[in-house]
Phi, psi and omega in degrees: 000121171317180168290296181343271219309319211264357157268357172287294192309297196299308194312291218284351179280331219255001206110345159084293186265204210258314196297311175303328177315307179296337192279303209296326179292339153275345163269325180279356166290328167294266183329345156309281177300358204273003198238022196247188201299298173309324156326085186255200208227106178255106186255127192287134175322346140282000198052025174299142146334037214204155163315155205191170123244145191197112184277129160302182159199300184221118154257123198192154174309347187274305184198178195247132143256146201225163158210138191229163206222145190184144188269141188306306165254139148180196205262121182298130152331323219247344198220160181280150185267117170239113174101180195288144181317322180280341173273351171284337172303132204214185213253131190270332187062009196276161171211171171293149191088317183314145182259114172260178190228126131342085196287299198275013156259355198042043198255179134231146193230196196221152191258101170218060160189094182265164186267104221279331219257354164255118140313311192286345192175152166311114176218123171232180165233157205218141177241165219240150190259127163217032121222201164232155192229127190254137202202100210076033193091349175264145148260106163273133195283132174211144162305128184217121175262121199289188184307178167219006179269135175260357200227133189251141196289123144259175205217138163239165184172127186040068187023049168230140149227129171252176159239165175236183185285121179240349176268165194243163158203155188221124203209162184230130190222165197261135169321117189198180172292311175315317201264335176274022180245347187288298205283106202233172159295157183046344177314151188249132187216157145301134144223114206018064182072332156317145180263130168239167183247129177287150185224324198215147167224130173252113175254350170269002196298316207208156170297126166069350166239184182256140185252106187250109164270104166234166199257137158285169192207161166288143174294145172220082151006284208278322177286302183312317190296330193291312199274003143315310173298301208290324158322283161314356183259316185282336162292314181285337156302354171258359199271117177277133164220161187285003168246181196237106167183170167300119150335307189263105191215170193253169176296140193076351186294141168252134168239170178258118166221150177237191178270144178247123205103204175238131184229170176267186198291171180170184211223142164274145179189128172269140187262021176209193195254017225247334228224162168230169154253124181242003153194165174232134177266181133336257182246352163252171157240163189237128178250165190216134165283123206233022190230136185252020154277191154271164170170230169187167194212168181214133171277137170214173186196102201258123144268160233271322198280332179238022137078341192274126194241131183252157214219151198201110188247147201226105183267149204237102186266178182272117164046000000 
């Protein structure tokens, strides 16, 4: 091999043209530094792993911006490396809206402004996330900025004065189906228990996430306890069991309930007085209800040689 040649091998090892060079010769300058003061442990909403950098940038009582840079590929932390390095590298998947978590801070912050103009490696700027908002039952982790009213309204009339609800608050949560489909005017959401009401949504503010303005709202106790219940009523009507029968029954009712499969010998059994067993089949039994309130009993069927106990809760409404 000539001078050429053998300088031809090298350029196409660095990347082949000036442009590529310069990309790969700037990710690997990242990969240096991802092992320098500044070097952190970024783990992905799947919980995948990886060296990182995370810069400072703007700190203030309103919010932490940080800006971080991670590579498009490189090697999960988390997981074994088998055969050569570069083949173990594999795709980070990050975009703008993900929520990452910080290790050696235990923090989470949100990716919402990349730098579109770095090739060589992922570079955002990311704000640190300090509560959650819960919404159909999910928690999303969001950046929030608290109230800024200093003041309170109050209103008189016929010697009564009252105030009203004035505070605000403004966060940003990742862009998705689910939240562009949540998030409407007046709509009602949690945030770390509280109820608040949305007044504003911007989904064009930033790439992947949504920008949310909401109204503090009244509390209703009594409305949480009911849809707290009503919850809990449709899981256990969704809750599968190995025994077979109505859930639901009335006071004096007699039912039948059996087994589904083949189970080995065992025993029947009710855990209150609400409910009797007055006969055993084979593999059913006939229950009888003996109570004329509501309330509920749980059926059960322990077999005797492996130990397996099956449980069936049957609520007994009233009259």
């Amino acid at each position: 091999m000539n001078g050429l040649d053998n300088l031809k091998t090298r350029l196409n090892y660095y990347g082949g043209s000036k442009e590529r060079r310069l990309i790969n010769d700037k990710l690997r300058s990242l990969k240096k530094a991802m092992y320098s003061y500044q070097g952190q442990t970024a783990i992905l909403e799947d919980g995948r792993e990886f060296k990182c950098l995370i810069n400072p940038n703007k700190l203030n009582p309103d919010y932490d911006n940080k800006i971080l840079s991670i590579p498009y590929r490189d090697i999960c932390l988390n997981k074994g490396i088998l055969g050569k390095t570069s083949e173990a590298e594999e795709e980070l998947g990050i975009k703008s809206g993900d929520i990452i978590s910080w290790k050696e801070t235990n923090t989470k912050w949100i990716i919402y402004l990349p730098f579109l103009e770095e090739v060589a490696y992922f570079r955002a700027e990311i704000r640190k996330c300090e509560a959650q908002a819960e919404l159909n039952g999910k928690k999303y982790w969001i950046y929030i900025r608290g109230p800024v009213e200093t003041t309170i309204q109050w209103n008189k009339k016929n010697n009564t004065a009252w105030n009203d609800l004035n505070n605000t608050l403004v966060f940003y949560i990742t862009k998705n189906e689910e939240t562009l489909d949540f998030f409407h005017r007046f709509k009602l959401l949690k945030i770390e228990g509280q109820t608040w009401e949305v007044q504003d949504t911007n989904i064009f503010y930033g790439e992947g996430i949504i920008k949310v303005t909401v109204k503090e709202y009244y509390e209703n106790p009594l409305q949480d306890y009911y849809e707290e219940r009503e919850k809990e009523k449709k899981e256990d009507s969704t809750t599968e069991s190995d025994i077979a029968g109505d859930v639901e029954v009335y006071p004096y009712d007699i039912k039948e309930y059996s087994l589904k499969g083949d189970f080995k010998e065992g025993t029947w059994s009710i855990n209150n007085n609400k409910a009797k067993i007055i006969e055993i089949k084979d593999n059913s039994v006939i229950v009888e209800v003996v109570t004329g309130k509501s309330g509920e009993f749980i059926l059960t069927y322990s077999e005797k040689d492996q130990g397996k106990v099956l449980t069936l809760k049957v609520k007994i409404n009233s009259l």
